[in-house]
N, C-alpha and C positions, 0 to 999 in steps of 0.2 A: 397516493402520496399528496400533503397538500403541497402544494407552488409556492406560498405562500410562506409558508414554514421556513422556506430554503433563503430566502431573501436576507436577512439577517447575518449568517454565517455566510450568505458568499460574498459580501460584502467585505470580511474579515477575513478571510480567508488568502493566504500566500498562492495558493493553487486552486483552482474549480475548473473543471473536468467534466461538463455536462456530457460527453462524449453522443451529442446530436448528429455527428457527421453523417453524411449522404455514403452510398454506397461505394466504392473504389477510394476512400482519402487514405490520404498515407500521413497528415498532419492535423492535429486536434488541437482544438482550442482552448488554450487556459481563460476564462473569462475576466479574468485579473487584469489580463494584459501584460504579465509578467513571466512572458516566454511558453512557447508552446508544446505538446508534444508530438515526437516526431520518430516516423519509423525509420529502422536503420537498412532495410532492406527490404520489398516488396514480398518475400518467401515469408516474413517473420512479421508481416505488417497485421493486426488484429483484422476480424472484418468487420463493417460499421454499416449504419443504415437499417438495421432488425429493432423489430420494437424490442423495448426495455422493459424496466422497472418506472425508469422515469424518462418519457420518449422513446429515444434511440437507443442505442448501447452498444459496445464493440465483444465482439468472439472472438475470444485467445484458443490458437490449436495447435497450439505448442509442446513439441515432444521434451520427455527427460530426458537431460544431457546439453540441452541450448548451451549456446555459447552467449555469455553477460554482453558481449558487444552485439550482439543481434538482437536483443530485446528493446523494445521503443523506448526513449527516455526524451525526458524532460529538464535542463536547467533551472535551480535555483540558487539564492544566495548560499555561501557557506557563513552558517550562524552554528557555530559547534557547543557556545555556551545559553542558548534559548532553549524553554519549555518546549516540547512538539506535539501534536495533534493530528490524527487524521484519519479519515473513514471513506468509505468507498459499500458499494450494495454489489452485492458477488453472488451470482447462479454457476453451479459444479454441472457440468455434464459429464467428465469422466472423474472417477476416483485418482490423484494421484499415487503412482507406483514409489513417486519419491519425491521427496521436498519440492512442492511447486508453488513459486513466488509470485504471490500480490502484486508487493511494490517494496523495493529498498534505496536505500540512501546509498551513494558512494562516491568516495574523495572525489574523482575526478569522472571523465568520459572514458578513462580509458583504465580506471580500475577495476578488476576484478571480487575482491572479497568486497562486502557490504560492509559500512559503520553498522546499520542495525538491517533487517530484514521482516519483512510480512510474509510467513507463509501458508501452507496449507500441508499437514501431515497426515501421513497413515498411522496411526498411533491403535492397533489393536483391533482392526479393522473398523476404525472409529475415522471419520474428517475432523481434523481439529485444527483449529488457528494456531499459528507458534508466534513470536516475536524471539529473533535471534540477532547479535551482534555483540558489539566488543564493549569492551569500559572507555570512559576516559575523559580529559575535560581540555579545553583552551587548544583542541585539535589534533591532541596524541591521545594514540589509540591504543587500545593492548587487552588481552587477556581475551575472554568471551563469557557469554549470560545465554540460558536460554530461558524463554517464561514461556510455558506451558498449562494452559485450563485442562482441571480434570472434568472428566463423563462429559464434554460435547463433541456432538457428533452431528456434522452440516449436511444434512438430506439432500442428493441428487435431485435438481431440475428441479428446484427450489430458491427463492429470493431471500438472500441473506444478508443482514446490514452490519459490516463489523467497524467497531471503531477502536483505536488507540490514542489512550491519553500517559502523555508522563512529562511532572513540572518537576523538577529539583529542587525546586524556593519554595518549595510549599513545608519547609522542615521534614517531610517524609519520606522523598524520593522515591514512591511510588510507582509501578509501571501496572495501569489500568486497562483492562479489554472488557469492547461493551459485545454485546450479540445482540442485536436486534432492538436496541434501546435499552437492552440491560445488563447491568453488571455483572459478568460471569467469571472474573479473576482479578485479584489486586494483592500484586508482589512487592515486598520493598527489599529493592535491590542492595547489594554488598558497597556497593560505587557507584557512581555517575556513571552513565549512559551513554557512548560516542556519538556523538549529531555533528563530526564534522564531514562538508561533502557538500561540492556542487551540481550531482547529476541521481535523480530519481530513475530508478528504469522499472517499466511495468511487466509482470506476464514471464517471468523467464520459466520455463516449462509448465507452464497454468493453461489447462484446457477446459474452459469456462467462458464464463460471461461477467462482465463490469459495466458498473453507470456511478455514476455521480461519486466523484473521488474530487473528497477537498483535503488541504492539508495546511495546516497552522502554524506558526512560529510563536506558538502560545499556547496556555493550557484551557481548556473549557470546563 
């Protein structure tokens, strides 16, 4: 990966997530400086300090069924009417049995359903990326969407780069997913997209591996 490349977007970037932590943290650095991430309990805390993709990287070994307050999360603005962005490089070690989440948006700390979600499906004994969540704009929420890529399928113990992009002002409304630097779905949704919500939680039953998670209040 080059270093170099990265410099650019984490400068732009609302979140950067290098996840370099040393072995035993239970708090990760947003490079921003704009709040960091934090585990909600030592049982549920990722493990940190194993080489990555790029350096370090944190191990999610989290079973189906977690509970959303036990998943790490991170505070950010609520900007419910902004473009969003955002990627992260993800290695599977187990197949999930059931929806196992990336990373999702949600009103508060202490809500449960997600604005939108990042997951990871069993779709035909296929891994596939899903992007799920509700409609809505000016911070009401309602209804639900799910975007689904057809024929991918994310190889165990393997380094995967996924990103999500979706701007509403671009006249299209849009909701794009890249795989590995490239285009492999682009839906244009019924409505606007719910982005309201101040707490990101990562990993909730995902047993895998993560590095480099940035996230945007912008389209790229």
């Amino acid at each position: 990966v080059d270093e170099s490349a990265r410099k650019p977007y984490a400068a732009s970037a609302l979140v950067h997530l290098a996840l370099d932590e040393t072995a035993g943290s239970t708090t990760f650095v947003n490079s921003t400086g704009k709040g960091d991430l934090l585990c909600a309990d030592a049982a549920n805390c990722p493990q940190a300090g194993l080489k990555g993709q790029v350096r370090e990287r944190l191990q999610f070994n989290n079973q189906p069924g977690m509970a959303t307050a036990a998943a790490p999360r991170l505070t950010v603005p609520n900007q419910p009417d902004t473009p969003v962005s955002f990627s992260a490089w993800v290695k599977l070690t187990t197949p999930p049995s059931e929806p196992a989440s990336l990373v999702a948006l949600h009103a508060n700390e202490g809500a449960d359903a997600p604005s939108w979600r990042l997951q990871l499906i069993n779709s035909d004994g296929k891994v596939t990326p899903q992007l799920i969540g509700s409609f809505g704009s000016g911070g009401v929420c309602s209804g639900n969407f799910a975007v689904t890529p057809a024929n991918v399928n994310l190889a165990m113990n393997q380094w995967h780069h996924l990103g999500v992009n979706y701007d509403p002002n671009n006249g299209k409304n849009d909701v794009s997913l890249y795989l590995n630097g490239r285009l492999i779905h682009q839906e244009r949704m019924n409505g606007l997209l719910c982005r309201a919500g101040t707490t990101l939680r990562f990993g909730q039953g995902y047993r895998g591996q993560m590095d480099e998670f940035f996230y945007y209040s912008k389209s790229l």
